[in-house]
N, C-alpha and C positions, 0 to 999 in steps of 0.2 A: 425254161432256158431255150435260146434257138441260136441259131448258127446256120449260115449261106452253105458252109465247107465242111466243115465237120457233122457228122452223122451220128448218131446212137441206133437206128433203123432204117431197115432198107440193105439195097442190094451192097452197097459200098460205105457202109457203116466200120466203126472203130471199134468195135467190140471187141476183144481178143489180142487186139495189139498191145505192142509193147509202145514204155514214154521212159527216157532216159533224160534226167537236167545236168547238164555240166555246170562246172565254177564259170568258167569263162566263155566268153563271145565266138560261135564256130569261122573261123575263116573260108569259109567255104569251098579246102582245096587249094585255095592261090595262097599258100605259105612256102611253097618251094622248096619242101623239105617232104620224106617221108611220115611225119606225122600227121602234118596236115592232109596228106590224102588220105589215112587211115580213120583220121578221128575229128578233122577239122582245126587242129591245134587247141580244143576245146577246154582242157585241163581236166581235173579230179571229175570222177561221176560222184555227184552229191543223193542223189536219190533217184529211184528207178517204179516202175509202175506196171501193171500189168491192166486196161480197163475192162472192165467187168461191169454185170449188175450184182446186186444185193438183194434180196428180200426183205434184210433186218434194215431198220432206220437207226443211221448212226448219231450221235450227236457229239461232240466237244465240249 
């Protein structure tokens, strides 16, 4: 797999970080409400991540 922007190695790699998916579309801010600067008006967080490597191969 490769990617321009995202990294798995190197100085500015993803390794460790966190990945959060909401229900809905982020507004990015412009909702004119306190929510929207907080959260994007995003809605429910549906599943959340932490990226890491593994040693074990997973399968499905």
């Amino acid at each position: 797999m490769y990617d321009d922007v995202i990294k798995l190695k190197g100085k500015c790699n993803i390794i460790g970080r966190g990945l959060i998916i909401h229900a809905d579309t982020d507004d990015c801010g412009l909702g004119n409400n306190d929510a929207s600067l907080l959260n994007g008006n995003a809605g429910k967080r549906i599943a959340c991540a932490i990226i890491g490597y593994s040693k074990d191969n997973f399968t499905c």
